[in-house]
C-alpha positions in Angstrom: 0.0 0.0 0.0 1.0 3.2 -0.9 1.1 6.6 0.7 0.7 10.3 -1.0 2.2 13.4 0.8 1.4 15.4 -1.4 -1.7 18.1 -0.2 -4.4 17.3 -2.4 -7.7 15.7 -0.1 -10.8 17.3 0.1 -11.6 19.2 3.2 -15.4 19.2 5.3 -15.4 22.1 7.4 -18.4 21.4 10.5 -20.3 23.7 11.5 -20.7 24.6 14.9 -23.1 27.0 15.6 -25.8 26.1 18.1 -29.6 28.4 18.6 -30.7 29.0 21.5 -34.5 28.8 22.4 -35.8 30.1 25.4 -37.9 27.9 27.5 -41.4 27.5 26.8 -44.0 29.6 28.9 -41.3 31.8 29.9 -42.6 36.0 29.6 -41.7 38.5 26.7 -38.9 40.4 29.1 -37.4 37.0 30.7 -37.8 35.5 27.2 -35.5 38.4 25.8 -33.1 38.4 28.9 -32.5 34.4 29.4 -31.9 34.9 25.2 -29.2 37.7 25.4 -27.5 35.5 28.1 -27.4 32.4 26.3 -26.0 34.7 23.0 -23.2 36.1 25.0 -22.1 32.9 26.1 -22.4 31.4 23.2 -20.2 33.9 21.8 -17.4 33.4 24.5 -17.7 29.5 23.9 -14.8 27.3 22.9 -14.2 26.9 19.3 -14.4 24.1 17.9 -11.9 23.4 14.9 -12.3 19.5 13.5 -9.2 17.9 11.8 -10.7 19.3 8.0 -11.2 23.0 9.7 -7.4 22.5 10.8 -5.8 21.1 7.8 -7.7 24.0 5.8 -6.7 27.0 8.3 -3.1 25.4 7.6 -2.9 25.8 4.0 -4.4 29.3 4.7 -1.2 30.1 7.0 1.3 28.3 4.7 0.3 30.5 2.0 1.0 33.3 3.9 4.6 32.0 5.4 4.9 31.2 1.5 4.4 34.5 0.7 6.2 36.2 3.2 9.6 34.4 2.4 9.4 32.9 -0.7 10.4 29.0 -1.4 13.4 27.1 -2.8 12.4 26.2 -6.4 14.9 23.2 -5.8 13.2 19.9 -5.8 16.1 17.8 -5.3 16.1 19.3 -1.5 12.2 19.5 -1.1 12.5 15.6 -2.4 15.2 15.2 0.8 14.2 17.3 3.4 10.6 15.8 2.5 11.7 12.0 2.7 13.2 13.2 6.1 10.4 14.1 7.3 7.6 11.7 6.1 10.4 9.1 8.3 9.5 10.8 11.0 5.8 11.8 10.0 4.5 8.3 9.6 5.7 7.0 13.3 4.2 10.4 14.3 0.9 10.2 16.3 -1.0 11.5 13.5 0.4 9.6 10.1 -2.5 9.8 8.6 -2.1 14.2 7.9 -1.4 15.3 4.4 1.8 16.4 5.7 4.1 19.3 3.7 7.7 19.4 4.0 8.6 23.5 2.5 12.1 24.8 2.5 11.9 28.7 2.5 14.1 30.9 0.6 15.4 32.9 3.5 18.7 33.2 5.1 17.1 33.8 8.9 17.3 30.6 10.7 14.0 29.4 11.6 11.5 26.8 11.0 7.5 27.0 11.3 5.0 24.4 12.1 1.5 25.5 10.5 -1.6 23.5 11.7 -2.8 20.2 10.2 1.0 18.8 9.1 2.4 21.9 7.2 6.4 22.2 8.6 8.3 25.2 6.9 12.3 25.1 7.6 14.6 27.8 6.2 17.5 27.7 3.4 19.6 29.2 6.8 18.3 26.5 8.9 19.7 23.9 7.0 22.9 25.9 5.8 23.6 25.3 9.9 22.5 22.1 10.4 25.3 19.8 10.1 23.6 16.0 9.6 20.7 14.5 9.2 20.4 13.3 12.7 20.2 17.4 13.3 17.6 17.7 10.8 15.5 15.0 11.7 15.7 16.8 15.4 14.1 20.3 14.3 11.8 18.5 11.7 10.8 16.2 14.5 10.5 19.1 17.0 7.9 20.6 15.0 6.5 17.6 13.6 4.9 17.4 17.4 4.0 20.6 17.4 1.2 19.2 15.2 0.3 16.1 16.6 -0.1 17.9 19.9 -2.1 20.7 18.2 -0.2 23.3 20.2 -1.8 26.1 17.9 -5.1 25.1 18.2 -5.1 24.8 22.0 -3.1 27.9 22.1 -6.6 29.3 19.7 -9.3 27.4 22.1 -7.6 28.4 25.2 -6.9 32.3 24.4 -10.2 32.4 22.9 -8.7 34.9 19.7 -11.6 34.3 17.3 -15.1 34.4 19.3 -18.1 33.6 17.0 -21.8 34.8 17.1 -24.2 32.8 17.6 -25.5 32.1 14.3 -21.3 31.7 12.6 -19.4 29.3 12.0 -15.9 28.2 10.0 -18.0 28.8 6.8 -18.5 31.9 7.3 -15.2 33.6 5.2 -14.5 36.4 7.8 -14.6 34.4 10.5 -12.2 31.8 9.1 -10.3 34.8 7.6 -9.8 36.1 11.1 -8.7 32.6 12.4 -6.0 33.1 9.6 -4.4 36.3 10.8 -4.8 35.0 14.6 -2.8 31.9 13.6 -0.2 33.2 11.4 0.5 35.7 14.0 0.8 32.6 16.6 3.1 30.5 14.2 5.6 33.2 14.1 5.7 33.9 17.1 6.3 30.7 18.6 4.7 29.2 21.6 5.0 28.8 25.2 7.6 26.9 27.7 5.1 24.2 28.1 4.6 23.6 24.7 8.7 24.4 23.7 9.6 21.7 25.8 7.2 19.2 25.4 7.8 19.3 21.5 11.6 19.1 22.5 10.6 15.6 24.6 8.6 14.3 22.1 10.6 15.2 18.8 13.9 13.7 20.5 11.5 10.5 21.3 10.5 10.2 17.9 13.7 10.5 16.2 15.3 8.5 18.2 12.3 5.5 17.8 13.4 6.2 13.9 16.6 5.7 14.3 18.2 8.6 14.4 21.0 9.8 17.0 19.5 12.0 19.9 22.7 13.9 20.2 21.7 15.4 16.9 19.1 18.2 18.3 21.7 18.7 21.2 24.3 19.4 18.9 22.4 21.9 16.4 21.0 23.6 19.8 24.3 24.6 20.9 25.2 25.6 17.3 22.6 27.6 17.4 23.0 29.3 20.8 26.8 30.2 20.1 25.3 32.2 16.9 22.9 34.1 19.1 25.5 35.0 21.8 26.3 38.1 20.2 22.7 38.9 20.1 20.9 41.6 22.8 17.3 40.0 21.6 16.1 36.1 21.3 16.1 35.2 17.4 14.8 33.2 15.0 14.3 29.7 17.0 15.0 31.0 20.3 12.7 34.3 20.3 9.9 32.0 22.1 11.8 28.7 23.4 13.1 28.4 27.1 16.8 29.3 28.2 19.4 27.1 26.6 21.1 25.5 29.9 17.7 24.6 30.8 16.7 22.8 27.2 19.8 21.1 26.7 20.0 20.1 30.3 16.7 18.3 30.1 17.5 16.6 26.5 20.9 14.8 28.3 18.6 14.3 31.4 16.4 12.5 29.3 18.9 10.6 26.9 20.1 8.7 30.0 16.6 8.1 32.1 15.0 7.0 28.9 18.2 5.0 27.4 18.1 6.8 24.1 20.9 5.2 21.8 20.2 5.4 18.2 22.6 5.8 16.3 22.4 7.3 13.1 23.7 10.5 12.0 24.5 10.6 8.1 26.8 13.4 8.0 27.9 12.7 4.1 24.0 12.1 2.9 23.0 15.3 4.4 25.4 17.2 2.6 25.5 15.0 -0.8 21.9 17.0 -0.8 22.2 20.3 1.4 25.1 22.7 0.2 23.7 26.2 1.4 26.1 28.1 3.2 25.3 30.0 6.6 25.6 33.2 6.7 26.3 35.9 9.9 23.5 37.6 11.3 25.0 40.5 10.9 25.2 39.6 7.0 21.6 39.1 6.7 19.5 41.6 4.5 16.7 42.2 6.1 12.9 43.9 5.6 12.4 46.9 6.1 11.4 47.9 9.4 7.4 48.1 10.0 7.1 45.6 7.1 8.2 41.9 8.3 4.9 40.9 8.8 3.6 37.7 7.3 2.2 40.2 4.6 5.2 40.8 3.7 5.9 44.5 2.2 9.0 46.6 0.9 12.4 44.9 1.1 15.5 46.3 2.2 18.7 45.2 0.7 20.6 46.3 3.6 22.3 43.9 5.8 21.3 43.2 9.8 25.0 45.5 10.3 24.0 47.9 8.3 20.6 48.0 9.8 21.8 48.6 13.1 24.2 51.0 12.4 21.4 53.1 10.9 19.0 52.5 13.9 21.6 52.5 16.5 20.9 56.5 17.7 17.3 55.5 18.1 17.4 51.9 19.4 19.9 53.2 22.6 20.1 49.5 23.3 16.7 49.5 24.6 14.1 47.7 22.0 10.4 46.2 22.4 11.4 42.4 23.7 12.7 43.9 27.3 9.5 45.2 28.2 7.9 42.0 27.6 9.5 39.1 29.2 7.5 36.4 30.7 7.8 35.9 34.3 6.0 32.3 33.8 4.1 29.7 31.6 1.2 31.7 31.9 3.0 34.9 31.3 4.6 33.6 28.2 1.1 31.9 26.5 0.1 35.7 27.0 3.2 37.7 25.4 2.8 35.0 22.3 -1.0 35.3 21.6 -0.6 38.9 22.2 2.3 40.7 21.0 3.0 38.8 17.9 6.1 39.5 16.0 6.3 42.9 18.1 9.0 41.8 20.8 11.6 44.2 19.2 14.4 43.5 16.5 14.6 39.6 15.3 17.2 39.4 12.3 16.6 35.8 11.7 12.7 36.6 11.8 12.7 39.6 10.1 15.4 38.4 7.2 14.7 39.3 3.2 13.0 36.2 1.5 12.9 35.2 -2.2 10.0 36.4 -4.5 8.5 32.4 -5.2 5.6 31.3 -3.2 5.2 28.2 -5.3 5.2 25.1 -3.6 7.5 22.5 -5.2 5.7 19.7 -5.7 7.0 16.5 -4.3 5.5 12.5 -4.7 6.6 10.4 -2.4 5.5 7.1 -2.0 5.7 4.8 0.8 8.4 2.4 -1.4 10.5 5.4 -1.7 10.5 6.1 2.1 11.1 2.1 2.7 14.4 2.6 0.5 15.2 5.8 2.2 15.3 4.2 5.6 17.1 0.7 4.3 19.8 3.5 2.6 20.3 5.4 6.1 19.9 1.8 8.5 16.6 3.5 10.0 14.0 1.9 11.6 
């Protein structure tokens, strides 16, 4: 039996609105009151988003990450970093998603998990990864992102799109709203909570594929000697938990849970992955007020040159220091709320390409089978 990845299925979006009657007998002025109650807490109720209403909301927000950054028109990578993924994907929780594997044509390092199995990594990202034990890490980090439908909790729970009584997900401005409240929250990342349980999870399940553990440890630390220099969270770490703490937990883990895959195909990686990193002081960025998912005006100034431009305003004082989470809680709030406006984030805010096409990729489950025997996965 074969398996598509390609995004192609038909999607049922439920309904969910519910009318209120008021009871019978009841007078004209209680009749009225008991029904204004029952709208208003209708309104305020949870929303309910089914599995179609989530896979459609994320090829709404793909198209706008798409947009926003562009995609490598390379299928020999997509082909890769897809095959990767669908490793990983089909020992996931949820195998059954239409998942998307999309590189994006950015130099920022950073990598987005869109609702209903859309994972976007950047051309930076992989320029630092160094193996496909380290890829298979992020992807997988992500990948749970998804199955745990962090984003749609993080929707139900901050309540960001309430409905009247009589809408639903059919209703195009309601669902158009859900877009922008969701784009907003894949950029911006999520919460401790959620950070480290996709870090538990993802090393879980590349490990049960194979892959060395050590692999997301490694990248990590790559990753947080290229933000030492940096006065702001970027990219990856602009919502995750300190670094000590993360990497403490994933060697903590590794030994309580006797994690010893062992693959880390170094050579294949690179036989398909030849992007080059670059400094962040060397990426072009936006320009400023326009980083948005909308995209906007580019600048073809560097991150160096930025700052040296915006140095006598900046002081050394930006957005992100007034808005630091003193706690889970704290932190669910700063991401639903405050978007992409916690102050200066090269990696987030880096130039991307013009393309939004998606490269289309068919992989079947034969292919993945000869992928794994290749690589001595599981």
């Amino acid at each position: 039996m074969t398996r598509n990845f390609l995004v192609g299925m038909a999607v049922l979006v439920a309904t969910c609105g519910v009318v209120a009657a008021a009871p019978a007998g009841a007078g004209g002025g209680d009749a009225r009151q008991l029904q204004s109650i029952l709208k208003r807490a209708q309104q305020a109720r949870d929303l309910v988003i089914t599995e179609g209403d989530e896979i459609r909301l994320g090829q709404a927000v793909s198209d706008k990450v798409r947009a926003r950054y562009g995609v490598v028109q390379d299928g020999a990578v997509h082909r890769y970093v897809t095959l990767v993924g669908a490793v990983l994907a089909i020992s996931s929780s949820r195998p059954g998603l239409p998942w998307k594997f999309i590189v994006l044509d950015t130099d920022g390092v950073n990598a987005f998990a869109a609702p209903g199995g859309f994972i976007h990594i950047t051309r930076g990202a992989l320029a630092l990864l160094g193996s496909e034990a380290e890829l298979a890490g992020v992807l997988a980090h992500e990948i749970i992102h998804v199955t745990e439908k962090h984003t749609v909790k993080a929707i139900q729970k901050g309540k960001m799109v309430q409905m009247g009584a009589e809408e639903t997900l059919g209703n195009q401005s309601v669902f158009n709203k859900l877009v922008e409240k969701t784009s907003e929250l894949v950029m911006a990342g999520f919460g401790r909570a959620e950070e480290l349980e996709a870090d538990r999870a993802g090393l879980r399940l590349s490990n049960q594929v194979g892959y060395a553990p050590a692999g997301l440890e490694a990248f990590l630390q790559r990753l947080s000697d290229r933000n030492k220099a940096a006065t702001e969270k970027q990219g990856l770490f602009a919502s995750h938990p300190e670094m000590k703490e993360r990497l403490d937990l994933l060697a903590k883990q590794v030994a309580a849970e006797k994690l010893a895959s062992a693959a880390t195909l170094e050579l294949r990686y690179r036989k398909f992955i030849t992007f080059k990193p670059k400094a962040q002081t060397d990426i072009a960025a936006v320009e400023a007020g326009s980083a948005g998912l909308a995209g906007g005006s580019k600048s073809n100034k560097s991150a160096k040159e930025e700052e040296k431009t915006e140095a006598p305003k900046k002081k050394g004082f930006g957005l992100g220091s007034l808005l630091k989470p003193t706690g889970t809680e704290a932190k669910s709030a700063e991401v639903t709320g405050s978007g992409a406006s916690r102050g200066v984030d090269t990696e987030r805010n880096a130039k991307g390409g013009s393309n939004p096409a998606i490269v289309v990729v068919n992989v079947q489950m034969a292919d993945i089978d000869a992928f794994k025997k290749e690589g001595n996965l599981k």
